[in-house]
mmCIF file of the C-alpha atoms, coordinates in Angstrom:
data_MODEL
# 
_entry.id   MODEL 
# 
loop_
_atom_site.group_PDB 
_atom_site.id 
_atom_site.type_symbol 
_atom_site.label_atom_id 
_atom_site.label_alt_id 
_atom_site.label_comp_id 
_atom_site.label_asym_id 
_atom_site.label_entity_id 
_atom_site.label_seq_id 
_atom_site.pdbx_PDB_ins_code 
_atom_site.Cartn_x 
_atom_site.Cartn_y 
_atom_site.Cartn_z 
_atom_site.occupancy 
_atom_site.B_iso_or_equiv 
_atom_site.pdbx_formal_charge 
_atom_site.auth_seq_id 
_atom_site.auth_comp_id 
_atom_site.auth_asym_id 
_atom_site.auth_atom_id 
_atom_site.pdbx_PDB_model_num 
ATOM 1   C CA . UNK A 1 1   ? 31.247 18.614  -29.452 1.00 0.00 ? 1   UNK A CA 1 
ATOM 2   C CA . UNK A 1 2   ? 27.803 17.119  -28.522 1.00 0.00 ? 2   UNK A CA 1 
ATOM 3   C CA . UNK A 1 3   ? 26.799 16.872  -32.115 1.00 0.00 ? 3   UNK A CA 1 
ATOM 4   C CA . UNK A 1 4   ? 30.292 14.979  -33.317 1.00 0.00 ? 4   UNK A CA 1 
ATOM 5   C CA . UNK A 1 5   ? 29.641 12.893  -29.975 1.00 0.00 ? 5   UNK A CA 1 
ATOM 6   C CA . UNK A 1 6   ? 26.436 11.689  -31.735 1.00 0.00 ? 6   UNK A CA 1 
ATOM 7   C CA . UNK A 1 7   ? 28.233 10.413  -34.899 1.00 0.00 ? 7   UNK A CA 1 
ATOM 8   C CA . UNK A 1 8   ? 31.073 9.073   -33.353 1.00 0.00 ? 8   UNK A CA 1 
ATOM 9   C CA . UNK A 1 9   ? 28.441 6.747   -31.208 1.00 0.00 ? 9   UNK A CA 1 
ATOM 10  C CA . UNK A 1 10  ? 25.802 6.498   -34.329 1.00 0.00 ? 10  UNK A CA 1 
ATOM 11  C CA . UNK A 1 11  ? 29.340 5.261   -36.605 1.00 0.00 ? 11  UNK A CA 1 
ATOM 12  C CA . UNK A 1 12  ? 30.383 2.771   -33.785 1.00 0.00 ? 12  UNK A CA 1 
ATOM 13  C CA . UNK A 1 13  ? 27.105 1.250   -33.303 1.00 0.00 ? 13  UNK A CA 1 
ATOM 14  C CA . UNK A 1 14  ? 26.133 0.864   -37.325 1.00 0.00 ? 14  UNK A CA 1 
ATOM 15  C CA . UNK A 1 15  ? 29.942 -1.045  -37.694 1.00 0.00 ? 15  UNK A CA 1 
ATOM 16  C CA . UNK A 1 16  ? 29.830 -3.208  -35.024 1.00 0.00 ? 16  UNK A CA 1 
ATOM 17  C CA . UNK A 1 17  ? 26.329 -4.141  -35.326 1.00 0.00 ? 17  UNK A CA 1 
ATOM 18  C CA . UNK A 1 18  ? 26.836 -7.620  -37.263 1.00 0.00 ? 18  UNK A CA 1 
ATOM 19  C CA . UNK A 1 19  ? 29.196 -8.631  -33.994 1.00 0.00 ? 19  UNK A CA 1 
ATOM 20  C CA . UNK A 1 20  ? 27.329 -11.237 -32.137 1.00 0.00 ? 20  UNK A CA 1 
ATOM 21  C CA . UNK A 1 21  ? 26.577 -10.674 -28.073 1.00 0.00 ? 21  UNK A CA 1 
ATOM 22  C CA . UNK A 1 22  ? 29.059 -12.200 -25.497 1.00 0.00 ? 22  UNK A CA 1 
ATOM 23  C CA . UNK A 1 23  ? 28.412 -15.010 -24.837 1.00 0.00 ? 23  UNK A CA 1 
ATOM 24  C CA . UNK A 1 24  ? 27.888 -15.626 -20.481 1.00 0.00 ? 24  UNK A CA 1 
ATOM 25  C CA . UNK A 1 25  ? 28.699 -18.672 -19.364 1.00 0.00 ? 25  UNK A CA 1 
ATOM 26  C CA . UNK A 1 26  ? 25.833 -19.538 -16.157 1.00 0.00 ? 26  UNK A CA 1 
ATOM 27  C CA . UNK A 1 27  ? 27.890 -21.863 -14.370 1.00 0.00 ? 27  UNK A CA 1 
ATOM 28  C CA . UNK A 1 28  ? 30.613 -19.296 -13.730 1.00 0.00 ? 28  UNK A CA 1 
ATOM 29  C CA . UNK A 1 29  ? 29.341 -17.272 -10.659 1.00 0.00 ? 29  UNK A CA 1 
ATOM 30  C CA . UNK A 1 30  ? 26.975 -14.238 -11.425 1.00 0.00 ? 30  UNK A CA 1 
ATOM 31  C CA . UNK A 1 31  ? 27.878 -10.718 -9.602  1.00 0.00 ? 31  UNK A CA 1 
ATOM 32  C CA . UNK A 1 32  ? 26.469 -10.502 -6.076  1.00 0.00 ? 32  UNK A CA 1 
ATOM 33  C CA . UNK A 1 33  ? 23.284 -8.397  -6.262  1.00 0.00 ? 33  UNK A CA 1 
ATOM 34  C CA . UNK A 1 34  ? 25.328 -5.316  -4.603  1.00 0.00 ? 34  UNK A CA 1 
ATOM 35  C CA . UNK A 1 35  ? 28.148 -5.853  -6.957  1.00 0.00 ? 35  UNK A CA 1 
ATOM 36  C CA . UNK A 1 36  ? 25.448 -5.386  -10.139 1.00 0.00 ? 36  UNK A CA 1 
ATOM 37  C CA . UNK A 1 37  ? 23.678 -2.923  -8.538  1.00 0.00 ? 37  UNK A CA 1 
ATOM 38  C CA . UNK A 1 38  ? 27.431 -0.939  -7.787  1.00 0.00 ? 38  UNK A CA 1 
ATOM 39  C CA . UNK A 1 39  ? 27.983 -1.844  -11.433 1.00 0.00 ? 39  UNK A CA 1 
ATOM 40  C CA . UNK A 1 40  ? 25.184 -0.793  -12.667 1.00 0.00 ? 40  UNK A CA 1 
ATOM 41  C CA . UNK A 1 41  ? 24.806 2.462   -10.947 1.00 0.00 ? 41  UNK A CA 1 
ATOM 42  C CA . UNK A 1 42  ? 28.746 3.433   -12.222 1.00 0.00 ? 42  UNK A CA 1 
ATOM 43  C CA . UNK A 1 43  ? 27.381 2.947   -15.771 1.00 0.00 ? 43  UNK A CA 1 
ATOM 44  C CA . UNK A 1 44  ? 24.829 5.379   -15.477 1.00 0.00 ? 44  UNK A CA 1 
ATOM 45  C CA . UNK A 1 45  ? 26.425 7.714   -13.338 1.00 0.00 ? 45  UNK A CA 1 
ATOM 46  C CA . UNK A 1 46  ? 29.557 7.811   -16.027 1.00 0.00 ? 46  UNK A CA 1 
ATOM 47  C CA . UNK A 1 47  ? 27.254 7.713   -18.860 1.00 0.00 ? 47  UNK A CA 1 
ATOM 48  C CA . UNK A 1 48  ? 26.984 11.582  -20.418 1.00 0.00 ? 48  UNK A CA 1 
ATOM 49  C CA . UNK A 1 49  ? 23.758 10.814  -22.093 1.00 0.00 ? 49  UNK A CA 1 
ATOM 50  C CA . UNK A 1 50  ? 21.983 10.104  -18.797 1.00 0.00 ? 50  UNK A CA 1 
ATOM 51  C CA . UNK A 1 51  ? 23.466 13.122  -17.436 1.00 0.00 ? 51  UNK A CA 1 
ATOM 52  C CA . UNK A 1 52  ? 21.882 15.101  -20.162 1.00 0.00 ? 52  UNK A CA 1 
ATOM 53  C CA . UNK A 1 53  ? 18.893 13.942  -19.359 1.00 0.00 ? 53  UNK A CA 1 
ATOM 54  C CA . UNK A 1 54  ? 18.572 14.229  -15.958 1.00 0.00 ? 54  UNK A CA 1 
ATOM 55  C CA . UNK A 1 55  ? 19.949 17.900  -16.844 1.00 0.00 ? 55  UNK A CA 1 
ATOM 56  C CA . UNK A 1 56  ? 17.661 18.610  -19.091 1.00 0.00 ? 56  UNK A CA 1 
ATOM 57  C CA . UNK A 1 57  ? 14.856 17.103  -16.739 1.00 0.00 ? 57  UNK A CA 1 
ATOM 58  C CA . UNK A 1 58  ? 15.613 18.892  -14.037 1.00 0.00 ? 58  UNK A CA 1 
ATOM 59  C CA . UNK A 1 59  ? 16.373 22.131  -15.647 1.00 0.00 ? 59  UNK A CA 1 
ATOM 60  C CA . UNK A 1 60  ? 13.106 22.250  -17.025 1.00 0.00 ? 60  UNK A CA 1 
ATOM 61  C CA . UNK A 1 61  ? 11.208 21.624  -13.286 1.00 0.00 ? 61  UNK A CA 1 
ATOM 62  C CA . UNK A 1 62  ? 13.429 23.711  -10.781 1.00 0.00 ? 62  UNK A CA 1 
ATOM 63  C CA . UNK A 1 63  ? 12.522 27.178  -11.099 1.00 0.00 ? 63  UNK A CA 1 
ATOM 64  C CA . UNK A 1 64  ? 13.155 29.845  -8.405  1.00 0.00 ? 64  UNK A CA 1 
ATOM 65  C CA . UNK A 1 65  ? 10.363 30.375  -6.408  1.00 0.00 ? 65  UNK A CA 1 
ATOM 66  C CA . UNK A 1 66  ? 8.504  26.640  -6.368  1.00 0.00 ? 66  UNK A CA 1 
ATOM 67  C CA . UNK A 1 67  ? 8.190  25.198  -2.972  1.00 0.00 ? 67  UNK A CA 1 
ATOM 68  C CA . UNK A 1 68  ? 10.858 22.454  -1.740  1.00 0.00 ? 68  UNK A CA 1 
ATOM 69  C CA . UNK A 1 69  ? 8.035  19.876  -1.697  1.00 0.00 ? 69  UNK A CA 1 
ATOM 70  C CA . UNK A 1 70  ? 7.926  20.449  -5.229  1.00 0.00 ? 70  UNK A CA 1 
ATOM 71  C CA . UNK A 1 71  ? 11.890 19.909  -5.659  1.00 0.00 ? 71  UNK A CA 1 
ATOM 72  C CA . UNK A 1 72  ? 11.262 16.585  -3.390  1.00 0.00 ? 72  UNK A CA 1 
ATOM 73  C CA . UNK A 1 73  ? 8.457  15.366  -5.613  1.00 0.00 ? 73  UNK A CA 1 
ATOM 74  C CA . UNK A 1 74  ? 10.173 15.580  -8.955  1.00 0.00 ? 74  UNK A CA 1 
ATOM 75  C CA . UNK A 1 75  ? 13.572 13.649  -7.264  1.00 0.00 ? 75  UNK A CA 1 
ATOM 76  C CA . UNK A 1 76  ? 11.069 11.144  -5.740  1.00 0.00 ? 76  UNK A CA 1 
ATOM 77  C CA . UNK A 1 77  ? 9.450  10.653  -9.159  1.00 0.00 ? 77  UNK A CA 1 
ATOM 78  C CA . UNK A 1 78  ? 12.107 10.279  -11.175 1.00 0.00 ? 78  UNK A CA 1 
ATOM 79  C CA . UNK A 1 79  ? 13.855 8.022   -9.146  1.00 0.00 ? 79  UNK A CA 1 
ATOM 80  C CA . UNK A 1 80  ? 10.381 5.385   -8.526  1.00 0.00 ? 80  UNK A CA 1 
ATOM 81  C CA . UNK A 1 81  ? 10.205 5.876   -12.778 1.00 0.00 ? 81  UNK A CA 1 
ATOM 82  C CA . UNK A 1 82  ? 14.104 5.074   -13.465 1.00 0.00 ? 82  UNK A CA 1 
ATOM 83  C CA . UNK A 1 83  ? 13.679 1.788   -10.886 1.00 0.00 ? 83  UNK A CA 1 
ATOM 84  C CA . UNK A 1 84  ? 10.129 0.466   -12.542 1.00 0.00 ? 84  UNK A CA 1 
ATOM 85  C CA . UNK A 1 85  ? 11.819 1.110   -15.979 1.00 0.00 ? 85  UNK A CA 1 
ATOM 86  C CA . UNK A 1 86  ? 15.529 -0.590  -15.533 1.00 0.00 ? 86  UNK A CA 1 
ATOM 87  C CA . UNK A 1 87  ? 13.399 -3.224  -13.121 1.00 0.00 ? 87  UNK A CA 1 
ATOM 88  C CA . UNK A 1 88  ? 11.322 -3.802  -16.287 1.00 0.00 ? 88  UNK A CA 1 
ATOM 89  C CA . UNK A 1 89  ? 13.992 -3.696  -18.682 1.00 0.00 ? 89  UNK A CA 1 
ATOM 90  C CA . UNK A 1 90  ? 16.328 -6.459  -16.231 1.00 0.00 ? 90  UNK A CA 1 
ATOM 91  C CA . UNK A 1 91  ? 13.214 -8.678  -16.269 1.00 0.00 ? 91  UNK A CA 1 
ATOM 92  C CA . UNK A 1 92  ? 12.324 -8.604  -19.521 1.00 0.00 ? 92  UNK A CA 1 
ATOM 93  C CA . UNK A 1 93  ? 16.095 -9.479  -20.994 1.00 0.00 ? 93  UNK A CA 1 
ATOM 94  C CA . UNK A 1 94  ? 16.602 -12.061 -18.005 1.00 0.00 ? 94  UNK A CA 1 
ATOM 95  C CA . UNK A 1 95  ? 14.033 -14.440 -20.308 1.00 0.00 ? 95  UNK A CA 1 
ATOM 96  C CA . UNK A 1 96  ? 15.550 -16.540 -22.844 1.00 0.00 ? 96  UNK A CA 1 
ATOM 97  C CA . UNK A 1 97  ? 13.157 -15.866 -25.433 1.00 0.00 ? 97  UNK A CA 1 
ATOM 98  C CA . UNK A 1 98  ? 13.426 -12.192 -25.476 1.00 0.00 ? 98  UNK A CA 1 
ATOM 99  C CA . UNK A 1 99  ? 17.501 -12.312 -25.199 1.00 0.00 ? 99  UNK A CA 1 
ATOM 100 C CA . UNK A 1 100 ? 16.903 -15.364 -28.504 1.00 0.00 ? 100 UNK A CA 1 
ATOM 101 C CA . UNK A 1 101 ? 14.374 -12.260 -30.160 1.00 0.00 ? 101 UNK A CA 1 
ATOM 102 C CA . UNK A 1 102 ? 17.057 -9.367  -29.404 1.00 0.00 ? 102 UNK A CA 1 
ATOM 103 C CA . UNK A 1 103 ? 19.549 -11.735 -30.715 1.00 0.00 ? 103 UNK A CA 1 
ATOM 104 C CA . UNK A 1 104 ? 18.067 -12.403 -33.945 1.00 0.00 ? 104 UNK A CA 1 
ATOM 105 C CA . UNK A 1 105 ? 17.187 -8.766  -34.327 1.00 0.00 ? 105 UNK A CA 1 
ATOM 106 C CA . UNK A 1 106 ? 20.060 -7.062  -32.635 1.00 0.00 ? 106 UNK A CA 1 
ATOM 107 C CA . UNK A 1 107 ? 21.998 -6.084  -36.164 1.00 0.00 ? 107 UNK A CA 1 
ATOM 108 C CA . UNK A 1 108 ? 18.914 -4.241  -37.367 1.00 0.00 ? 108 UNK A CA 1 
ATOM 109 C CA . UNK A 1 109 ? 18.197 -2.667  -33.725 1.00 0.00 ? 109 UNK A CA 1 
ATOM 110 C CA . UNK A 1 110 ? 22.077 -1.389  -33.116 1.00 0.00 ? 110 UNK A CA 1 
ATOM 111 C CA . UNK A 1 111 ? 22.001 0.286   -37.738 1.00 0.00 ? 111 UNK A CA 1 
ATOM 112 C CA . UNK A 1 112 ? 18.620 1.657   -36.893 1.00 0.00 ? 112 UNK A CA 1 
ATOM 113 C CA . UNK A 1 113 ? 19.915 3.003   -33.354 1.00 0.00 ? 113 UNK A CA 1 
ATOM 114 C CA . UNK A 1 114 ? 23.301 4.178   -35.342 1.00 0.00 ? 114 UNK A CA 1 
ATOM 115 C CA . UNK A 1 115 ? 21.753 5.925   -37.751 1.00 0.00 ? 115 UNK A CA 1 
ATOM 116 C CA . UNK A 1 116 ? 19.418 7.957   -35.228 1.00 0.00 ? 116 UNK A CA 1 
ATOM 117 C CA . UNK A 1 117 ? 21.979 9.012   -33.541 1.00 0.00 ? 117 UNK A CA 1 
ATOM 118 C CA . UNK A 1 118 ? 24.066 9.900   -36.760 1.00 0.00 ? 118 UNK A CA 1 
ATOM 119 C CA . UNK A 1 119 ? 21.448 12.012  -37.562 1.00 0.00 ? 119 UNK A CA 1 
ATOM 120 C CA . UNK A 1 120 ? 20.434 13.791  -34.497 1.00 0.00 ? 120 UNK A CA 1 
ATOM 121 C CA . UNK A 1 121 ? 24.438 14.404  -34.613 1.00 0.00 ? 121 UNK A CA 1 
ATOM 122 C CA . UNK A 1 122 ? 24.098 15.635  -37.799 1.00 0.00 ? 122 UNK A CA 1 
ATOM 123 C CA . UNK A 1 123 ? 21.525 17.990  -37.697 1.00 0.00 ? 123 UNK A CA 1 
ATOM 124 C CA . UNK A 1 124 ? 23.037 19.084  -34.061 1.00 0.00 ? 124 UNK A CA 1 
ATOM 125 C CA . UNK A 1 125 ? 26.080 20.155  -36.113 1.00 0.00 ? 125 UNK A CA 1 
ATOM 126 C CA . UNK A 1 126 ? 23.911 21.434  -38.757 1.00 0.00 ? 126 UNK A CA 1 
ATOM 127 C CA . UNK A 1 127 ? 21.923 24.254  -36.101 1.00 0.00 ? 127 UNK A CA 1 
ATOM 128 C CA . UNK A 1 128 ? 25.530 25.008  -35.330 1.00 0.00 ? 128 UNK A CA 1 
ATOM 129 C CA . UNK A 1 129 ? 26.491 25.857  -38.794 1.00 0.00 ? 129 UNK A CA 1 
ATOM 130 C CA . UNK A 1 130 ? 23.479 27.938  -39.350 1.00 0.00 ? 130 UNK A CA 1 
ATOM 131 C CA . UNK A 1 131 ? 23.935 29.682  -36.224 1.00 0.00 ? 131 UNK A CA 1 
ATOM 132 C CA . UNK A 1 132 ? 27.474 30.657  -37.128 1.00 0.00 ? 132 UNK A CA 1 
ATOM 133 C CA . UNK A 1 133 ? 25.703 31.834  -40.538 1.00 0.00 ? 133 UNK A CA 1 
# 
């Protein structure tokens, strides 16, 4: 299901990349700060690909038998990286130039996205077939 996941998001993304961005209007009121942080956080929390990777993160550092400060350390780390990173990211796109460079770039970014994730679907589906085989 993963792998079929992949293409269906890879397919969407390569069609609708020619759409342009919505357009936000400035002088209607922006969210509060806790209403975009409360949106924000449902977005990742609902979105399966984050949970993968926190799953996959976290399955690879817990082990039986490593001390809790451990545990702490790795929840403490990945949360400080995931608010420098989407802190970054919020900065970075708040500047008109860089939303004006996305812009201008954003069909080629969203068909070069698409077809990554086509193929990682792909060959997901692929390692399937072969382990039927």
């Amino acid at each position: 299901m993963g792998g079929a996941y992949l293409v269906y998001l890879g397919w969407q993304a390569f069609r609708h990349a020619p759409e342009p961005l919505p357009r936000v209007d400035p002088l209607v009121g922006s969210a509060s700060g806790l209403a975009a942080y409360r949106r924000g956080f449902v977005v990742n929390m609902t979105n399966p690909k984050v949970m993968v990777f926190f799953a996959s993160v976290f399955a690879s550092v817990y082990a039986p038998g490593k001390p809790e400060w451990v545990n702490l350390a790795v929840l403490v780390v990945v949360a400080l990286d995931e608010i420098a990173w989407y802190s970054l990211v919020a900065l970075a796109f708040s500047s008109r130039p860089a939303q004006a460079a996305y812009g201008r770039a954003k069909r080629w970014i969203d068909r070069g996205f698409g077809a990554l994730l086509g193929i990682f679907g792909l060959k997901l589906l692929w390692n399937l077939r072969a382990l039927g085989a």
